[in-house]
N, CA, C and O atoms as a GROMACS GRO file, in nm:
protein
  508
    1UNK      N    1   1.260   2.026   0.716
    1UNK     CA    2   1.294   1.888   0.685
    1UNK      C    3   1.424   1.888   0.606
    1UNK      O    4   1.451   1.974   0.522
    2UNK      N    5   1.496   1.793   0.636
    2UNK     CA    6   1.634   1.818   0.604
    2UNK      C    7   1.647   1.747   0.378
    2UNK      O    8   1.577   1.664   0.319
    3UNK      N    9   1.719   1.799   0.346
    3UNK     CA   10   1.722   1.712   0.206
    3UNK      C   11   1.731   1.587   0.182
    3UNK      O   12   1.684   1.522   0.089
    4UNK      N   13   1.819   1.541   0.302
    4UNK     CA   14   1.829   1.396   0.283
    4UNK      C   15   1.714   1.305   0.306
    4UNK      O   16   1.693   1.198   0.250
    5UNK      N   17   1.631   1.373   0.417
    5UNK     CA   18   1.494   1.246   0.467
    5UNK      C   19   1.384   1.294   0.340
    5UNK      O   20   1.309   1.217   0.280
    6UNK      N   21   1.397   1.434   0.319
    6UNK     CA   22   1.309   1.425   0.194
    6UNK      C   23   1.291   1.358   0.067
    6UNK      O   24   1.187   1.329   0.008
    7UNK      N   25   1.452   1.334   0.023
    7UNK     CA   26   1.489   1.274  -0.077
    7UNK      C   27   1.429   1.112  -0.080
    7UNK      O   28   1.370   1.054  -0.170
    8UNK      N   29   1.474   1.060   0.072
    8UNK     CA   30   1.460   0.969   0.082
    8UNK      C   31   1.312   0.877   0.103
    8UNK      O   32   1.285   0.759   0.081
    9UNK      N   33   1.241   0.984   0.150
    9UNK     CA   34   1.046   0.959   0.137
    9UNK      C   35   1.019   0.962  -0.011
    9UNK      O   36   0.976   0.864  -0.073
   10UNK      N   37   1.047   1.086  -0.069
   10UNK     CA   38   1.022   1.086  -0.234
   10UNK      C   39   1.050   0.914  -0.301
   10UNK      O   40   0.964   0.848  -0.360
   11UNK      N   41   1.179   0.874  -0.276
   11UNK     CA   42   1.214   0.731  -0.331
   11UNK      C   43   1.142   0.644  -0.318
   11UNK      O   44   1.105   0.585  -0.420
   12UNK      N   45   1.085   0.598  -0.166
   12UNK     CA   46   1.049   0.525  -0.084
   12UNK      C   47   0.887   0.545  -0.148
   12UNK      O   48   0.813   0.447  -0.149
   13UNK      N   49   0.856   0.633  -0.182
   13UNK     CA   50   0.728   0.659  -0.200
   13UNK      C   51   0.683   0.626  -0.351
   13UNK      O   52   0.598   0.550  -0.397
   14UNK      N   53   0.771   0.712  -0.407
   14UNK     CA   54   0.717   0.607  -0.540
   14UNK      C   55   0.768   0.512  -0.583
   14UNK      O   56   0.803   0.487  -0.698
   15UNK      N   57   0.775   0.449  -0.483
   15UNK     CA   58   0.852   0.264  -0.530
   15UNK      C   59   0.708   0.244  -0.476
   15UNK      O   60   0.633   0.174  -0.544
   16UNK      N   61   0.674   0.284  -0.390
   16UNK     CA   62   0.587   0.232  -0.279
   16UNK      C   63   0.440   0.225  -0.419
   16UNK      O   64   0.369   0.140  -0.472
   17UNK      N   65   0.469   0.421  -0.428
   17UNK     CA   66   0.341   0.392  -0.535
   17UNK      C   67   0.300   0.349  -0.688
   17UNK      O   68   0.191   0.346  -0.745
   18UNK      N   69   0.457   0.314  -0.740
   18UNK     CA   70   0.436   0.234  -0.813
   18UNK      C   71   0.389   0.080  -0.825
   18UNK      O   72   0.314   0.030  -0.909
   19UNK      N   73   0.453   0.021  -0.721
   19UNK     CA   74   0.416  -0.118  -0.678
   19UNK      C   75   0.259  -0.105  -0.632
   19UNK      O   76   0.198  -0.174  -0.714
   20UNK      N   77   0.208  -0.074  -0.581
   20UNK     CA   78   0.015  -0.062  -0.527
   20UNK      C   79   0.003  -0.043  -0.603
   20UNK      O   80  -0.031  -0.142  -0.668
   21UNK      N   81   0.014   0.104  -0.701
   21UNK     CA   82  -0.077   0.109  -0.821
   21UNK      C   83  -0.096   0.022  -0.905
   21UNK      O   84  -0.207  -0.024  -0.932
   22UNK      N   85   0.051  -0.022  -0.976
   22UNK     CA   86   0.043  -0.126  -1.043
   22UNK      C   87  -0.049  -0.254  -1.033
   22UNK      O   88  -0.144  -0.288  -1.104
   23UNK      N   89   0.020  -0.326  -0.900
   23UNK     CA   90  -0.080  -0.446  -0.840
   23UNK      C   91  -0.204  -0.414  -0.846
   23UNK      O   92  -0.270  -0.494  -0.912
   24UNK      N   93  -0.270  -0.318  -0.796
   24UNK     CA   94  -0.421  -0.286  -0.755
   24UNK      C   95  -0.483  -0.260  -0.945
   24UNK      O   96  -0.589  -0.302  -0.994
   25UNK      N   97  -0.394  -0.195  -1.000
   25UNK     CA   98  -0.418  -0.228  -1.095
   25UNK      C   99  -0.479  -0.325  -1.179
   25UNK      O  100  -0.584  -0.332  -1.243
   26UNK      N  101  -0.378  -0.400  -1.160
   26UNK     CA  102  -0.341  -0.546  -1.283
   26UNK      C  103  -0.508  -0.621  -1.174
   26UNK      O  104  -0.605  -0.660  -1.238
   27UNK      N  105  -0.509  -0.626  -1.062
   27UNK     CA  106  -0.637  -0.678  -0.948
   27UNK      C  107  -0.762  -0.613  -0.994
   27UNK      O  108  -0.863  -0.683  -0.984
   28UNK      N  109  -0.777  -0.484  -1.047
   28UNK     CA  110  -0.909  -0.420  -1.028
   28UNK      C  111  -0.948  -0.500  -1.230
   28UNK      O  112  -1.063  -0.537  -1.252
   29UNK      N  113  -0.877  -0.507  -1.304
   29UNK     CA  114  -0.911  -0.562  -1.428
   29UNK      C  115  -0.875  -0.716  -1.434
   29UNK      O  116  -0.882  -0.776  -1.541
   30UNK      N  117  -0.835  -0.780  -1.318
   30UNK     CA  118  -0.852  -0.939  -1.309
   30UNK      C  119  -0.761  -1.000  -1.420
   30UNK      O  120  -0.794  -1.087  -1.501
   31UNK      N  121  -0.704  -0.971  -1.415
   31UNK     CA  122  -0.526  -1.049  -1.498
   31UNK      C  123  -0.531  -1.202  -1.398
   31UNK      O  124  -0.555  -1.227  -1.280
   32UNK      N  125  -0.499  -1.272  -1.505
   32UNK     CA  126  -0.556  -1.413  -1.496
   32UNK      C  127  -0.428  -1.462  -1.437
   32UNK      O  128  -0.439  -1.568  -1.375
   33UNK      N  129  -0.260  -1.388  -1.445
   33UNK     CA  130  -0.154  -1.435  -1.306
   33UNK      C  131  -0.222  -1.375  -1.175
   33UNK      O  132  -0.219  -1.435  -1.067
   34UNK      N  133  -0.278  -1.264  -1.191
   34UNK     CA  134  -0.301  -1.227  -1.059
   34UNK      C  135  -0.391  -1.302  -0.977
   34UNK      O  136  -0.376  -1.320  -0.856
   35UNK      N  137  -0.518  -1.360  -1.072
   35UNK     CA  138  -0.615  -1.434  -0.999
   35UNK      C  139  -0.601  -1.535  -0.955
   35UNK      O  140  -0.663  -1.589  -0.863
   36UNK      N  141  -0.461  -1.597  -1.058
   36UNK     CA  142  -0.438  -1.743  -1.016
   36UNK      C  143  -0.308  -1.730  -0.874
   36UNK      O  144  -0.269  -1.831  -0.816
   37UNK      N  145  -0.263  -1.601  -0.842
   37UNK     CA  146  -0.216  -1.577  -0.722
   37UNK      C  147  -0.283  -1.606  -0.600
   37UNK      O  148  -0.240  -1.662  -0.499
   38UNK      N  149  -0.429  -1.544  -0.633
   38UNK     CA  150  -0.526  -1.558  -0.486
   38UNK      C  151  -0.588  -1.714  -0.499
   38UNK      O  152  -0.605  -1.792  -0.405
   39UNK      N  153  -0.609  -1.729  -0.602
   39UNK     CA  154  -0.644  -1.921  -0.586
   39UNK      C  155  -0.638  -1.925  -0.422
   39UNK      O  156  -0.733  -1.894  -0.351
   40UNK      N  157  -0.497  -1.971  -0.369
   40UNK     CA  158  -0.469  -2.069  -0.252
   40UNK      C  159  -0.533  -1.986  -0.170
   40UNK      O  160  -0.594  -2.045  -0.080
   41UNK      N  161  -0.540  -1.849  -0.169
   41UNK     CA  162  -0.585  -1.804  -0.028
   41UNK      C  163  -0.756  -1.778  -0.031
   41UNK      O  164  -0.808  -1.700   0.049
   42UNK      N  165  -0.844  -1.861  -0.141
   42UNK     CA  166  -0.950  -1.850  -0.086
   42UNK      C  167  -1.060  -1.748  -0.152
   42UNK      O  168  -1.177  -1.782  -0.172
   43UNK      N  169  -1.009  -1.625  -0.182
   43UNK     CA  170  -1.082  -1.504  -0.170
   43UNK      C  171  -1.142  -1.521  -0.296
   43UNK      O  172  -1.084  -1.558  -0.398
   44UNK      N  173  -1.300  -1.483  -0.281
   44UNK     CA  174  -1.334  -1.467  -0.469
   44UNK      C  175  -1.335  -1.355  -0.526
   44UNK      O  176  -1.343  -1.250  -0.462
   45UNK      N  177  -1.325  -1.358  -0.670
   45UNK     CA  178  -1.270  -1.225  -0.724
   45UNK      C  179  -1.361  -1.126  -0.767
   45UNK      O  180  -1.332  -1.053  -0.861
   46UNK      N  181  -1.483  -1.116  -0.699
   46UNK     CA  182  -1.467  -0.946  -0.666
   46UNK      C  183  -1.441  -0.902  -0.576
   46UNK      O  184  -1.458  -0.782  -0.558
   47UNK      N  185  -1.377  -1.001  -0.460
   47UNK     CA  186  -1.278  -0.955  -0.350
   47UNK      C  187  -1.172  -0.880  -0.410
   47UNK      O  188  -1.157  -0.761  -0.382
   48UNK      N  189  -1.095  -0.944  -0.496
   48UNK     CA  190  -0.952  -0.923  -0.596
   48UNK      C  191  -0.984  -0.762  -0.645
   48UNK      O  192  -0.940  -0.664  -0.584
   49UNK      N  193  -1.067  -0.754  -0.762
   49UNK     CA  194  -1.102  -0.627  -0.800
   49UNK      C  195  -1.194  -0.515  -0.648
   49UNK      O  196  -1.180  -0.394  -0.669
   50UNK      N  197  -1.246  -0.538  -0.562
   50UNK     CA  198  -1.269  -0.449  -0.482
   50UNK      C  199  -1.077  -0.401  -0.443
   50UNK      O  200  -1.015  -0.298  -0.469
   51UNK      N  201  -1.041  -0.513  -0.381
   51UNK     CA  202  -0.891  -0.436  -0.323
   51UNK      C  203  -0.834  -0.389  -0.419
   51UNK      O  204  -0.777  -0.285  -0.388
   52UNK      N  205  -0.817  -0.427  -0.567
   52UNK     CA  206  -0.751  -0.343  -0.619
   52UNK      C  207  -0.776  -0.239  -0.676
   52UNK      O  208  -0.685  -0.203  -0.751
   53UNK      N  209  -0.873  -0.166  -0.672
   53UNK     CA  210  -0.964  -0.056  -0.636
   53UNK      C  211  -0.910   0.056  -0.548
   53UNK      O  212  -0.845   0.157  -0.577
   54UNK      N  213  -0.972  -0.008  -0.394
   54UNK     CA  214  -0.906   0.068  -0.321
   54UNK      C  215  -0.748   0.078  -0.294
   54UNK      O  216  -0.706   0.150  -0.203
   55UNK      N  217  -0.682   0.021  -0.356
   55UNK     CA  218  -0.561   0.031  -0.370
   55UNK      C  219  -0.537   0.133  -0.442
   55UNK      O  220  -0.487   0.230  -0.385
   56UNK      N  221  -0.560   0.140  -0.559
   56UNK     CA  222  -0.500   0.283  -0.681
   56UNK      C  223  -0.590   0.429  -0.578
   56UNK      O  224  -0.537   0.537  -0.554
   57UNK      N  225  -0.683   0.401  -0.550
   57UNK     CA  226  -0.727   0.566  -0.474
   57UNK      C  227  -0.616   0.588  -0.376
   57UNK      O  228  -0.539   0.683  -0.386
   58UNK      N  229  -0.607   0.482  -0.264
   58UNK     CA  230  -0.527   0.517  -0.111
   58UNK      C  231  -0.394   0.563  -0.183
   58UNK      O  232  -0.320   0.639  -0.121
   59UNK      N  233  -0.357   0.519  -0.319
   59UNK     CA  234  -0.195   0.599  -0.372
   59UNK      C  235  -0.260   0.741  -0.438
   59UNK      O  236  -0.195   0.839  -0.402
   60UNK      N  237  -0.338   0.764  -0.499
   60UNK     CA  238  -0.413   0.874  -0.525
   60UNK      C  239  -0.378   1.006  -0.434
   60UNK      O  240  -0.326   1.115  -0.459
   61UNK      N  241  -0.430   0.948  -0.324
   61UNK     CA  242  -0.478   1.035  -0.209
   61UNK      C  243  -0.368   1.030  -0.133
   61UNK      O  244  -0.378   1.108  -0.038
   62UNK      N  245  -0.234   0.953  -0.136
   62UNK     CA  246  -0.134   0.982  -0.109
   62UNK      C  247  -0.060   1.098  -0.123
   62UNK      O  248  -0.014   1.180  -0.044
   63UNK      N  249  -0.059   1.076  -0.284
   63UNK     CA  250  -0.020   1.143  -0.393
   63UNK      C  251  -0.046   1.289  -0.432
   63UNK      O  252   0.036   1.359  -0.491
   64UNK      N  253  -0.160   1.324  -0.395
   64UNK     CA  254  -0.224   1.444  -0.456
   64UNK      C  255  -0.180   1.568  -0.341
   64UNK      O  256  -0.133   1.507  -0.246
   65UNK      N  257  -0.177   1.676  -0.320
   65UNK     CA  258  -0.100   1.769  -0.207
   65UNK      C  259  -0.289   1.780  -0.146
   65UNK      O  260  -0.401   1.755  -0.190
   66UNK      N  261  -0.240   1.821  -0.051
   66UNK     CA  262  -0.312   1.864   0.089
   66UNK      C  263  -0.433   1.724   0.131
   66UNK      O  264  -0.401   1.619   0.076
   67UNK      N  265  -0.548   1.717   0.211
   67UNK     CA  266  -0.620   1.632   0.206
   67UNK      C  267  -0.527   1.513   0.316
   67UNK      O  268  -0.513   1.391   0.306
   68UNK      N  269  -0.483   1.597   0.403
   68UNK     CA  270  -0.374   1.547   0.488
   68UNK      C  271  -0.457   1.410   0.601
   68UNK      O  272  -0.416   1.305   0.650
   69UNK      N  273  -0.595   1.487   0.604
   69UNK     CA  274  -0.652   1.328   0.669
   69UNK      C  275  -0.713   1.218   0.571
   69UNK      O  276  -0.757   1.114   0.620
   70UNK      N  277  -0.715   1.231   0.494
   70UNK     CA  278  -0.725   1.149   0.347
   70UNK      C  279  -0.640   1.043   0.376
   70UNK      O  280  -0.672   0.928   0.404
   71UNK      N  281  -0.484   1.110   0.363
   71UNK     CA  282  -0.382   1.064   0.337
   71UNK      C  283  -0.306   0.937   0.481
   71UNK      O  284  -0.239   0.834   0.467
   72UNK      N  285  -0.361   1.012   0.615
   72UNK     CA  286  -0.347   0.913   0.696
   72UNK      C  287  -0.446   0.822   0.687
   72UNK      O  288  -0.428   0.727   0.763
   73UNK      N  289  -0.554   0.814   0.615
   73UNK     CA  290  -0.646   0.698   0.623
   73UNK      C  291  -0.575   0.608   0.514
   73UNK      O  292  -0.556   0.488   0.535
   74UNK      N  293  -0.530   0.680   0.375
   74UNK     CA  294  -0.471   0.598   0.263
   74UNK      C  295  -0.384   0.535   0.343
   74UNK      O  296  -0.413   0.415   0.351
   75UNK      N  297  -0.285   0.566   0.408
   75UNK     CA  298  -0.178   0.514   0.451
   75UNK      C  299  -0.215   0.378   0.532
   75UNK      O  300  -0.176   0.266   0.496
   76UNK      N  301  -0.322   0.411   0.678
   76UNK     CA  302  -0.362   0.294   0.720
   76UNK      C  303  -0.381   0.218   0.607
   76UNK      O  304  -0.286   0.153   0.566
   77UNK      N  305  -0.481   0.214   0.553
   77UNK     CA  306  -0.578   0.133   0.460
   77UNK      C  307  -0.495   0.015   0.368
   77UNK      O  308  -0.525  -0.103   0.350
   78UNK      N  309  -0.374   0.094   0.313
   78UNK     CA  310  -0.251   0.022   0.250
   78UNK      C  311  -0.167  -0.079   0.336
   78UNK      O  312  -0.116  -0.184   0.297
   79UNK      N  313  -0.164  -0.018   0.475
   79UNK     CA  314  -0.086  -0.066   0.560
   79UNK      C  315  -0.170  -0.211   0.626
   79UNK      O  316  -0.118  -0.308   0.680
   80UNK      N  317  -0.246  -0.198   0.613
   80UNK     CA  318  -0.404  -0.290   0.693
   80UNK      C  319  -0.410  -0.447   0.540
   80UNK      O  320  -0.416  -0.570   0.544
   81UNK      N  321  -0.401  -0.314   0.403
   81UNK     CA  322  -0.403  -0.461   0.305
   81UNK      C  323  -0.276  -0.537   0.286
   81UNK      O  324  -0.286  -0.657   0.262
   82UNK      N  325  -0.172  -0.490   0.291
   82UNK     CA  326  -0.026  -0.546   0.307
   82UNK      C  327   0.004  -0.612   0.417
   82UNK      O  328   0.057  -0.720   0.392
   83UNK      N  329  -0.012  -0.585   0.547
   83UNK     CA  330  -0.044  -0.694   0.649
   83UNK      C  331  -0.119  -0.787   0.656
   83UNK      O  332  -0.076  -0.886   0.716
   84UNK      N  333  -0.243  -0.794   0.604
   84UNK     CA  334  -0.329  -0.854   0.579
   84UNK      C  335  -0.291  -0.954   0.454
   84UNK      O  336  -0.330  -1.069   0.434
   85UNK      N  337  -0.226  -0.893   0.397
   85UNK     CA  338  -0.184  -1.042   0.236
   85UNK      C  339  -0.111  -1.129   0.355
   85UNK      O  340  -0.156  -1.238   0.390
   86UNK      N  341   0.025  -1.062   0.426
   86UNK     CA  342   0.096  -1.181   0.488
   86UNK      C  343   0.017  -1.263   0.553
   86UNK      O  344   0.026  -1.386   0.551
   87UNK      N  345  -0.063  -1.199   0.613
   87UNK     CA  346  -0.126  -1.320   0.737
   87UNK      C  347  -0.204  -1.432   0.678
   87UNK      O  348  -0.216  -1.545   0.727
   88UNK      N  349  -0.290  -1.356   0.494
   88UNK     CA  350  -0.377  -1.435   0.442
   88UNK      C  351  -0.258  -1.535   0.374
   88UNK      O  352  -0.305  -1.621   0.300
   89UNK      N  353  -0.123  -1.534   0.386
   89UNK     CA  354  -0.070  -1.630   0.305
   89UNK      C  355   0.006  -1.736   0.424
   89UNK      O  356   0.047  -1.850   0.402
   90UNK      N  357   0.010  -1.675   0.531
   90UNK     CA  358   0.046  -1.723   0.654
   90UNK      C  359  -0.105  -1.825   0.681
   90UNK      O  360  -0.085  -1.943   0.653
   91UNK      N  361  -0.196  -1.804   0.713
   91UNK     CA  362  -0.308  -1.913   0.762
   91UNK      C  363  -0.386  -1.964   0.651
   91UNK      O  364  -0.506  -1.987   0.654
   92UNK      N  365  -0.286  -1.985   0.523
   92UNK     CA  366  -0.371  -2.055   0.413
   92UNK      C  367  -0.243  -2.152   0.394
   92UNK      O  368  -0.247  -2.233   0.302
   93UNK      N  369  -0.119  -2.146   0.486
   93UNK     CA  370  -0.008  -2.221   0.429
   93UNK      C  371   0.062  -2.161   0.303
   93UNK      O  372   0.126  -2.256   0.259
   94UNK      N  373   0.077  -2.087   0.247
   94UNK     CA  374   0.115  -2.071   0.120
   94UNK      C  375   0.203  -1.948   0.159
   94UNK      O  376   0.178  -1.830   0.133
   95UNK      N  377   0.308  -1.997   0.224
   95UNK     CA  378   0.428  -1.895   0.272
   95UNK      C  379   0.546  -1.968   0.190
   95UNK      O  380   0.626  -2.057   0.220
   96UNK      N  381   0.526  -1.895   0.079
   96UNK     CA  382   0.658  -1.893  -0.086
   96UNK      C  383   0.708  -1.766  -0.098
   96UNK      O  384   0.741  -1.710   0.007
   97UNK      N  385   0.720  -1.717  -0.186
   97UNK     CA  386   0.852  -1.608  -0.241
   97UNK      C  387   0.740  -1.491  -0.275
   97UNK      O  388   0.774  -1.386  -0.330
   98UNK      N  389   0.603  -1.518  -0.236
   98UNK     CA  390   0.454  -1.465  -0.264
   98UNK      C  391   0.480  -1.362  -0.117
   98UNK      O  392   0.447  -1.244  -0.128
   99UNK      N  393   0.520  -1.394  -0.024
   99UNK     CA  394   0.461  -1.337   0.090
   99UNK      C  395   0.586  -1.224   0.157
   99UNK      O  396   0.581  -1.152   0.256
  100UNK      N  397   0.706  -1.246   0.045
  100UNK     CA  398   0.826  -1.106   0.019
  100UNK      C  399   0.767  -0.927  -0.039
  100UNK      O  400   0.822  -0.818  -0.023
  101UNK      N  401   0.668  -0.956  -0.092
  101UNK     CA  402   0.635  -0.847  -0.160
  101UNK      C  403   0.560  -0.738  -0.050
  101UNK      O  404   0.600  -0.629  -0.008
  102UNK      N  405   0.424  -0.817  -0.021
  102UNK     CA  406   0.368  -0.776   0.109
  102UNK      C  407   0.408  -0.664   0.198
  102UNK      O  408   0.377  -0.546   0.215
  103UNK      N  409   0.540  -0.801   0.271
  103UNK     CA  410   0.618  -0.746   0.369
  103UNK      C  411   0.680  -0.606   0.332
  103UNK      O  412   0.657  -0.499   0.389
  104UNK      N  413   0.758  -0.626   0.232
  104UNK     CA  414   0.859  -0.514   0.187
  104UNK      C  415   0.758  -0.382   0.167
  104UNK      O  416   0.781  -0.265   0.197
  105UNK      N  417   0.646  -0.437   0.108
  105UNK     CA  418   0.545  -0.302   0.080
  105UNK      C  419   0.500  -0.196   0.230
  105UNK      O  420   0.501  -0.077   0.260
  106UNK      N  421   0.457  -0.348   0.303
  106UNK     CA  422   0.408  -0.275   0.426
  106UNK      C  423   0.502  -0.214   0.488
  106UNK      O  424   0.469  -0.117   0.556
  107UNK      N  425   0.646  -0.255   0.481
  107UNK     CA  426   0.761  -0.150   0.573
  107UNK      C  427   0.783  -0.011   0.526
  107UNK      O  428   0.809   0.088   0.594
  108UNK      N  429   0.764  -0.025   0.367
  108UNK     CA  430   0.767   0.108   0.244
  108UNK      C  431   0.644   0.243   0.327
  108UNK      O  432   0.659   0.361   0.359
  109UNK      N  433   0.517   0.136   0.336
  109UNK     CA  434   0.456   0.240   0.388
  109UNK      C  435   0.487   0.282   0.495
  109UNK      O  436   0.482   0.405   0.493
  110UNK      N  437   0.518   0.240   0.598
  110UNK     CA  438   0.513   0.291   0.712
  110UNK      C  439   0.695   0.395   0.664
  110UNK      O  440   0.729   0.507   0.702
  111UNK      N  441   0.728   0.350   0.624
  111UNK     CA  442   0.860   0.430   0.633
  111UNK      C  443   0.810   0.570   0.556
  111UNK      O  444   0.836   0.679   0.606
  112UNK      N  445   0.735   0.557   0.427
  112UNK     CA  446   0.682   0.704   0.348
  112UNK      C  447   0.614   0.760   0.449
  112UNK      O  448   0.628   0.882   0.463
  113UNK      N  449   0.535   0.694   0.534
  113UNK     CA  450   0.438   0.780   0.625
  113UNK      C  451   0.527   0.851   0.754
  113UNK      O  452   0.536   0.973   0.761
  114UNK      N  453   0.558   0.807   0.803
  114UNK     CA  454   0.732   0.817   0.882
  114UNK      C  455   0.806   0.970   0.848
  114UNK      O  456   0.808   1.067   0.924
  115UNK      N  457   0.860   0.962   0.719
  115UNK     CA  458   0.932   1.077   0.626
  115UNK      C  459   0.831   1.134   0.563
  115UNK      O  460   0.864   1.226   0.488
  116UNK      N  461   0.729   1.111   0.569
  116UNK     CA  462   0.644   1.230   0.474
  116UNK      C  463   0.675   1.400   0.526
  116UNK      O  464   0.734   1.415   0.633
  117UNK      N  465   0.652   1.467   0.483
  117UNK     CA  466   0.723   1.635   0.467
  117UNK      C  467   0.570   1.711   0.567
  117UNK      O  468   0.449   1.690   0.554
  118UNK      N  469   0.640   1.794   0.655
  118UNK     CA  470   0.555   1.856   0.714
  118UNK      C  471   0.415   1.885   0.662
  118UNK      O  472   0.308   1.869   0.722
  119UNK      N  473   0.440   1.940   0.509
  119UNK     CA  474   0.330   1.990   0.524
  119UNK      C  475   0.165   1.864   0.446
  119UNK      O  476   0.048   1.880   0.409
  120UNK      N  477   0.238   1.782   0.455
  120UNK     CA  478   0.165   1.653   0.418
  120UNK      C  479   0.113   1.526   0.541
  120UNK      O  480   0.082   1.408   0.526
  121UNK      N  481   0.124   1.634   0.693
  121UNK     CA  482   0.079   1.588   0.796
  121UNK      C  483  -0.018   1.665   0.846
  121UNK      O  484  -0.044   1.778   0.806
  122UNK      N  485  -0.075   1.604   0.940
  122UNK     CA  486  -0.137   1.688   1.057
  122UNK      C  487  -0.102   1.708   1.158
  122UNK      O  488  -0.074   1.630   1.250
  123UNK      N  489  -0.098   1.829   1.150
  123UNK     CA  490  -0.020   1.897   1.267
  123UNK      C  491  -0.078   1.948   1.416
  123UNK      O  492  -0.153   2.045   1.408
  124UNK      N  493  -0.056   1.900   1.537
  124UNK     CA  494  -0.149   1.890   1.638
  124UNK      C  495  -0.132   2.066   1.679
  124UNK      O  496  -0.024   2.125   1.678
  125UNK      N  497  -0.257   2.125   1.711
  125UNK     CA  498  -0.166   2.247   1.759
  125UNK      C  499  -0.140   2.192   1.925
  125UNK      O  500  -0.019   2.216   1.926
  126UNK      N  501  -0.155   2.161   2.005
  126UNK     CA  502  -0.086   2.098   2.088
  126UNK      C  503   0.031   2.045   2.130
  126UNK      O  504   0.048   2.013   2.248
  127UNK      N  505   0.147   2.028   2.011
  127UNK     CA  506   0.256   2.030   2.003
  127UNK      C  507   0.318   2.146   2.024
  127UNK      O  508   0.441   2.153   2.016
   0.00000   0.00000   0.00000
């Protein structure tokens, strides 16, 4: 893997896993901006604290070396709740400056998962 795409997953990644952790964070102990975020879309809050739950593990298990099918499930799983905010802010109407974060997150992942470093994949022997 060349220095530059490595460099560039490393970045990408902990922006990526600072932002989830954080959020899933501030969600799993119910911070009263965060709750009053999900208001419009509905969800009750031990919805809020379940996702932000599984949010801090799927960066966990990102994070930690080997556990390489772990890590493609973290990745879906992140990728599934970040798509999932847009759409929940898309069919509740509440498409504001709320539904930038999401997006940008969900491209983060797929781009860390993208550049992640050989040995933090699975490798088909079939290739």
């Amino acid at each position: 893997m060349g220095k530059r795409k490595l460099l560039w997953y490393w970045i990408i990644t902990v922006l990526l896993s600072f932002c989830i952790f954080s959020g899933g964070l501030a969600q799993a102990v119910q911070v009263k901006g965060v709750v009053q975020g999900f208001k419009p879309l509905g969800y009750p809050n031990y919805f809020i604290s379940l996702i932000g739950i599984w949010k801090m593990l799927g960066i966990i298990a990102i994070l930690i070396p080997n556990f390489k099918l772990l890590k493609e499930w973290a990745y879906a799983g992140i990728f599934f709740v970040m798509s999932g905010a847009v759409i929940s802010h898309i069919a509740s109407d509440d498409v504001s400056i709320q539904i930038i974060a999401p997006v940008v997150l969900a491209i983060f992942t797929v781009l860390s998962w993208y550049l992640r470093p050989a040995d933090r994949k699975i490798i088909s022997i079939n290739q």
